[in-house]
C-alpha positions as CSV (number, residue, x, y, z in Angstrom):
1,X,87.2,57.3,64.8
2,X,86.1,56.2,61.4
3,X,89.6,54.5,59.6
4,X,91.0,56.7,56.8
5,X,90.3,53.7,54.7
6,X,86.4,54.2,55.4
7,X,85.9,50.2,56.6
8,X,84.1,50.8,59.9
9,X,81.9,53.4,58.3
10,X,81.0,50.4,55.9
11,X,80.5,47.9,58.1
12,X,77.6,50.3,59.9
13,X,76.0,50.7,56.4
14,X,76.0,46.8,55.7
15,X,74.1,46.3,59.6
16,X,71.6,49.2,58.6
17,X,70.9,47.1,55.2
18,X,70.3,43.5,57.0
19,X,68.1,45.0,59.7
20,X,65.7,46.3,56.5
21,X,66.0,43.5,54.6
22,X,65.1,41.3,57.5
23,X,62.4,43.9,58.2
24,X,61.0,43.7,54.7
25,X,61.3,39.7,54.9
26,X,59.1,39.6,57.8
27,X,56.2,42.3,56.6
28,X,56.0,39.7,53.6
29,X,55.8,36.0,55.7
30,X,53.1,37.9,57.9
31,X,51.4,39.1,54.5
32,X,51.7,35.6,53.3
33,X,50.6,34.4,56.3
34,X,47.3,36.3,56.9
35,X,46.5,35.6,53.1
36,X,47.1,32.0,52.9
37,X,44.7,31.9,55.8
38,X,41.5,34.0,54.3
39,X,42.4,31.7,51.3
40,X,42.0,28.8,53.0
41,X,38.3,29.8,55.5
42,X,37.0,32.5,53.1
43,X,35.6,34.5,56.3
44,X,36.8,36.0,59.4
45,X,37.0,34.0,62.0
46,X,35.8,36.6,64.3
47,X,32.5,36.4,62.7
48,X,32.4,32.6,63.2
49,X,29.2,31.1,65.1
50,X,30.9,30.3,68.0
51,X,33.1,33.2,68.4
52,X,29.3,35.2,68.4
53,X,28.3,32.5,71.1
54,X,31.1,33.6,73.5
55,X,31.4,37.0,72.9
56,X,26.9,36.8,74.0
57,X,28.0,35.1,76.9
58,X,30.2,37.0,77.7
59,X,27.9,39.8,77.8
60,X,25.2,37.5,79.5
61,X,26.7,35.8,82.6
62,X,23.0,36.4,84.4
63,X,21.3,34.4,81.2
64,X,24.1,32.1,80.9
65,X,23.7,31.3,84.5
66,X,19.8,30.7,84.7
67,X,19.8,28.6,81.4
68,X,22.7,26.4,83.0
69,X,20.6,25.9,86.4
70,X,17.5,24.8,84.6
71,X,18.8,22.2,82.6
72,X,21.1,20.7,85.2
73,X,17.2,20.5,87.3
74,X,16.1,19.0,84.1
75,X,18.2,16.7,84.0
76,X,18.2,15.7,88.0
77,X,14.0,15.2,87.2
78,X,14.9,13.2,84.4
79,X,17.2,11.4,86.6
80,X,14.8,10.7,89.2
81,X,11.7,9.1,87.0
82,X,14.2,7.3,84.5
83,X,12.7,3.3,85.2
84,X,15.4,1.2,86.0
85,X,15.8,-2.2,86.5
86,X,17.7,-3.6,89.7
87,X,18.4,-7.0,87.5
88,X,18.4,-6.0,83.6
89,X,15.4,-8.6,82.1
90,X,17.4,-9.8,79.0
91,X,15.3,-13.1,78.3
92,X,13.1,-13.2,75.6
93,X,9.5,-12.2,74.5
94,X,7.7,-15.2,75.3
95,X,4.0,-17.1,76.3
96,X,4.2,-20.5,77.7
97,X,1.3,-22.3,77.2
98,X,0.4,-25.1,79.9
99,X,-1.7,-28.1,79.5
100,X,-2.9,-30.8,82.1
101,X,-3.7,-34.4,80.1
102,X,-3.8,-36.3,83.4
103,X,-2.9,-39.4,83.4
104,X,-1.3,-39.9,80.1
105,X,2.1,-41.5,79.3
106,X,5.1,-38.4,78.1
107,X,4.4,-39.9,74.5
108,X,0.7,-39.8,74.1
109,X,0.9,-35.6,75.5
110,X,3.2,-35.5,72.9
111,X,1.4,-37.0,69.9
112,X,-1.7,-35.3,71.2
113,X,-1.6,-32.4,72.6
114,X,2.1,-31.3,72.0
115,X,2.5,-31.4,68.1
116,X,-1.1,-29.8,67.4
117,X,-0.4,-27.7,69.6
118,X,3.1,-26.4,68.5
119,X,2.4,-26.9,64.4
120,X,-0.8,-24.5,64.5
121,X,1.2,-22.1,66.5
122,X,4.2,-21.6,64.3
123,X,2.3,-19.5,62.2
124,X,1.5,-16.2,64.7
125,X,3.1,-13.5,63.2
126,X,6.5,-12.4,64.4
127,X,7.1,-15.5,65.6
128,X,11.3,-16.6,66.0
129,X,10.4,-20.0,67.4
130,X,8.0,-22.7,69.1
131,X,9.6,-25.3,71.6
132,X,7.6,-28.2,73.1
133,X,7.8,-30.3,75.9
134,X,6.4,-33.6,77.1
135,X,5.7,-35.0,80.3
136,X,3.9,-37.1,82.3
137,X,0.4,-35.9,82.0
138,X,1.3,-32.4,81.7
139,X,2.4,-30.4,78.2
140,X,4.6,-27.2,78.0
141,X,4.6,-25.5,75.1
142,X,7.4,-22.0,74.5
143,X,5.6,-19.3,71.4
144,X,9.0,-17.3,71.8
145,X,8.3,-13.8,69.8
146,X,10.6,-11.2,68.2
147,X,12.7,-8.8,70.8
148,X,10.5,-5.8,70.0
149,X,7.1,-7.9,70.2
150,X,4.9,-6.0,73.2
151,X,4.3,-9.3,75.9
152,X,0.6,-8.5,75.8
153,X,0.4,-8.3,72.1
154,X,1.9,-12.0,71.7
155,X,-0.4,-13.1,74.9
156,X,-3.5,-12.2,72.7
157,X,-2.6,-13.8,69.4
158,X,-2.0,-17.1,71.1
159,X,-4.9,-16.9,73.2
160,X,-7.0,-16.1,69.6
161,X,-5.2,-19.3,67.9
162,X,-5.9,-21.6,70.8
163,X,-9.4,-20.3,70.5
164,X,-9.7,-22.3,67.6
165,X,-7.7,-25.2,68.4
166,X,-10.4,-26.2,70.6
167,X,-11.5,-29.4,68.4
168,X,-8.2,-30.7,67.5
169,X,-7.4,-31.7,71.1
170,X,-8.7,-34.9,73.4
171,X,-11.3,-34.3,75.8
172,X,-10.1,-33.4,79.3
173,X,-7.0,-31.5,77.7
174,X,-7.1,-27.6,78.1
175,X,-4.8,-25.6,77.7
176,X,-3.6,-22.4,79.9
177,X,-1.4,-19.5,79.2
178,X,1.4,-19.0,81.8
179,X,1.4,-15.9,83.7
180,X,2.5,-12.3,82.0
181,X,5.9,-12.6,83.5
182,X,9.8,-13.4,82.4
183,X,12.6,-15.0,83.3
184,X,13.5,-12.9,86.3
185,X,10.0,-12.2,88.0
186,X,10.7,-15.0,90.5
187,X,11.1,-12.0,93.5
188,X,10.3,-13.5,96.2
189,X,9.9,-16.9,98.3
190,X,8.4,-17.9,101.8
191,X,7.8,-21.0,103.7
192,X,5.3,-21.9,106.3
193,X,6.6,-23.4,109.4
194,X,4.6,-24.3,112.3
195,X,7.6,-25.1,115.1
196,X,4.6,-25.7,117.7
197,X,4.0,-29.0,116.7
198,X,4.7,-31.3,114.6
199,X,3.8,-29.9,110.9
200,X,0.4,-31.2,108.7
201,X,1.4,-30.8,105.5
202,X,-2.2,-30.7,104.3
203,X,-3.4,-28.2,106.4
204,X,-0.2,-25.9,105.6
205,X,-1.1,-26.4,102.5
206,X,-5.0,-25.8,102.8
207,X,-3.5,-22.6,104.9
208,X,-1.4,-21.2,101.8
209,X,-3.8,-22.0,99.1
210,X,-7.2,-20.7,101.0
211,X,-6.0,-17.5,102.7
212,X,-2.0,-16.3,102.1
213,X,-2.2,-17.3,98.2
214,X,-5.5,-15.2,97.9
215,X,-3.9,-11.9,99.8
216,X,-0.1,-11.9,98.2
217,X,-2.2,-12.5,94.8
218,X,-4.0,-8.7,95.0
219,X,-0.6,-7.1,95.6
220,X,-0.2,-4.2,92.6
221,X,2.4,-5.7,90.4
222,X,1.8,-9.5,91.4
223,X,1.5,-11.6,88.4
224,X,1.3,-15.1,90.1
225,X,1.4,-17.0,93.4
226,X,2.6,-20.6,93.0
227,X,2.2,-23.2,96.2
228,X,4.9,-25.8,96.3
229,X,5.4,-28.8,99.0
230,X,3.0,-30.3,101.2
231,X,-0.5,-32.3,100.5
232,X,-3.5,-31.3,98.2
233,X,-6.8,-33.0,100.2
234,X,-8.8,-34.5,97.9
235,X,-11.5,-37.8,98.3
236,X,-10.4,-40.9,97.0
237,X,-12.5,-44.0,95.5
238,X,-11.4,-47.1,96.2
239,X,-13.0,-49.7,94.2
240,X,-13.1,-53.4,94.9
241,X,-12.7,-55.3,91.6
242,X,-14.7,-58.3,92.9
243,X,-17.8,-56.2,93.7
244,X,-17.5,-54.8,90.4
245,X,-17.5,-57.6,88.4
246,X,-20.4,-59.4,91.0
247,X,-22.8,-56.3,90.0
248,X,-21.7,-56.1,86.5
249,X,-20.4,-52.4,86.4
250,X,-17.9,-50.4,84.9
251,X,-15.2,-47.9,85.8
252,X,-16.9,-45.1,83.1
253,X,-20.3,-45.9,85.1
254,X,-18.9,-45.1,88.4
255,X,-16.6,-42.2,86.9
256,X,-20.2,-40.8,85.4
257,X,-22.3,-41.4,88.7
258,X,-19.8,-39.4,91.0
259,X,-19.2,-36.3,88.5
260,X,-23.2,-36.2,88.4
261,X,-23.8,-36.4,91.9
262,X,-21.9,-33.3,92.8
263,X,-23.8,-30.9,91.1
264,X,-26.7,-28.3,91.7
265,X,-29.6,-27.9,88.9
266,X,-32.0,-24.5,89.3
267,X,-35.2,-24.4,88.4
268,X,-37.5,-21.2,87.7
269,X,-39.1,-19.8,90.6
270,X,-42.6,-20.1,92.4
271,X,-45.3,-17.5,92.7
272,X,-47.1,-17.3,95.6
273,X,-49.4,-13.9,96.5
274,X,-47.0,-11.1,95.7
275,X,-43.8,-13.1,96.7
276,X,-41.3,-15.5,94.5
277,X,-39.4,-18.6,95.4
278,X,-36.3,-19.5,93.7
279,X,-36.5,-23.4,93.0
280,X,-33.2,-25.6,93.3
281,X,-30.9,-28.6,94.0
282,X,-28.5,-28.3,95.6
283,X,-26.3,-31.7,95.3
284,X,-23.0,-30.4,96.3
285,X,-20.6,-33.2,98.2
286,X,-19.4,-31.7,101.7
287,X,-18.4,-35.0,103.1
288,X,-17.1,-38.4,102.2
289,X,-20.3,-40.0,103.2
290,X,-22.4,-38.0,101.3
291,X,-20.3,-39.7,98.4
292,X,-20.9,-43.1,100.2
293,X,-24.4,-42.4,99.1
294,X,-24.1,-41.6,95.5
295,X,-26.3,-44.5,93.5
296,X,-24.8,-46.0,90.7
297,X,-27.6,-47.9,89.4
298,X,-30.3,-50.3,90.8
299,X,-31.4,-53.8,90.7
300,X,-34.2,-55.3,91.1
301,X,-35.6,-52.3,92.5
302,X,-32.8,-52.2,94.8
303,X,-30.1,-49.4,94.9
304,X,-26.6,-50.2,94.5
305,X,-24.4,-47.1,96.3
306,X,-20.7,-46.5,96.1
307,X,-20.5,-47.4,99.1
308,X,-21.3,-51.0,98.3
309,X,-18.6,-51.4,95.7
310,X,-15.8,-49.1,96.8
311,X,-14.3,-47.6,100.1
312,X,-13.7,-43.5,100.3
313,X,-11.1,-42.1,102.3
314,X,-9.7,-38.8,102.2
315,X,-6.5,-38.8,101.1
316,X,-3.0,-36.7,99.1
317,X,-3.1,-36.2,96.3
318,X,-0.4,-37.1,93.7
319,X,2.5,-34.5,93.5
320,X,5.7,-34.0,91.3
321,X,7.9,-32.8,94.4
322,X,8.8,-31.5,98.0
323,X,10.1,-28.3,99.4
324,X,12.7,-28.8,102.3
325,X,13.6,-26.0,104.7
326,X,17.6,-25.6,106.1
327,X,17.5,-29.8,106.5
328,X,14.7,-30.2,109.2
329,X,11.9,-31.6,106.9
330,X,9.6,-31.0,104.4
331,X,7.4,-27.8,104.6
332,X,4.9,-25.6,102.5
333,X,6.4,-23.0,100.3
334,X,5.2,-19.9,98.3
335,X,6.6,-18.3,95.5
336,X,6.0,-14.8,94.1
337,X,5.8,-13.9,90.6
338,X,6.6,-10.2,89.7
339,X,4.4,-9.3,86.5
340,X,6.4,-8.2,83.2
341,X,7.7,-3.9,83.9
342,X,6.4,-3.8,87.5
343,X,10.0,-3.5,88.7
């Protein structure tokens, strides 16, 4: 019953005024609300790129599906002929450049054949730096090329300089290019063993360099194959100083004599009827006694041999070190050298 002074009929018309002045409060905020957005975008973002994208494929699924499978068996192809490399190559772009001055003292290779060779090479293009090294007889020299220099690219511009440093170097010193491999082509290494008998380190090493050498070097992706260990055969001149000096002869006369003797000279050929001969002469040493035989000069009408002044034996050659296998001895070893990107 509504109070005679009218207060509960009041307090029903002041709830009825909130509720529609709350009503009225929230039209406006979400009338703010929508227009402070299109202020801010300036379109609908219904009609945004990727809200088109979804809605298609939506309406797509089959499309959708068959664009999805082919690139995920793109990318499995892709996958599959990616190369990669089982130990990452991060050395550097480089051509070593070998040469044999035998005989010669570490400084001589240096002041001969070391410093010509490294101050004419500084100036290859794209070059970051030239290191040199000096040994006994024997003369390293490092051309080490920008990171994104192609190997083969470097290997022909040193091979064109040392094309003309022919002149500036002794005789008997000629230089070689290493092999176009890196740091990490060293991929594989055997050793002969003969557990029959007791070893021959010559004839292991006759074995590697005349038959397994030749085979492992036609391999498809073989750069090099270095022998280590055992004995090189070679023939070996012994000269007695007292014979020398009774016949009056020198070392560079003896030296001259035996490189001449091993030799072969052609001639042109000989008609006879319809048929040709081919004329030669053949002087090749096979055997230490046909080196016995070389004459080094004559006197009196009587020929003075090598074997009359020196004694020739078959013999090792020098070598710079041995390969030992698990602590039984010293063997014959190979070692393979992977070329540069075969991996």
């Amino acid at each position: 019953m509504a109070r005679p002074d009218g207060r509960h009929g009041g307090s029903r018309g002041e709830h009825g005024t909130r509720a529609r002045q709350s009503a009225c409060r929230s039209r406006a905020l979400t009338e703010t609300t929508v227009e402070g957005h299109d202020r801010l975008t300036g379109r609908d973002p219904s009609r945004s790129a990727v809200a088109r994208l979804i809605a298609w494929s939506i309406e797509n699924p089959v499309i959708v599906l068959m664009l999805a499978s082919a690139l995920g068996a793109a990318g499995w192809l892709a996958m599959q002929r990616t190369p990669l490399d089982a130990i990452p190559d991060l050395t550097d772009t480089q051509v070593i450049i070998r040469t044999d001055f035998p005989g010669q003292s570490p400084q001589i290779v240096e002041d001969l054949v070391t410093y010509p060779l490294s101050t004419n090479l500084l100036g290859l293009p794209r070059t970051k730096d030239v290191r040199g090294s000096s040994m006994f007889g024997t003369s390293f020299v490092y051309v080490i090329f920008e990171d994104d220099v192609d190997l083969y690219w470097g290997r022909a511009r040193v091979v064109e300089a040392l094309s003309r440093l022919g002149s500036e170097l002794p005789p008997g010193a000629t230089p070689q290019i290493g092999p176009d491999a890196t740091g990490v082509g060293w991929i594989f290494q055997y050793a002969l063993v003969d557990r029959s008998r007791r070893p021959d380190l010559a004839e292991l090493r006759s074995l590697q360099d005349s038959y397994l050498k030749l085979e492992l070097a036609g391999v498809e992706g073989v750069a090099e194959v270095a022998s280590v260990g055992g004995f090189v055969r070679e023939y070996q001149v012994l000269i007695d100083p007292n014979q020398l000096r009774a016949h009056d002869i020198s070392i560079r006369r003896i030296v001259a004599a035996v490189r001449a003797a091993s030799s072969e000279v052609g001639g042109r050929v000989l008609e006879q009827g319809e048929s040709e001969f081919v004329i030669r002469s053949s002087g090749y040493v096979k055997d230490r006694f046909d080196l016995e035989q070389v004459v080094i000069h004559a006197e009196d009408g009587t020929p003075v041999t090598l074997a009359d002044i020196a004694r020739i034996v078959e013999g090792p050659a020098l070598r710079r070190g041995i390969v030992e296998l698990d602590g039984e001895g010293e063997t014959v070893a190979g070692i393979v050298i992977m070329r540069d990107g075969e991996n």
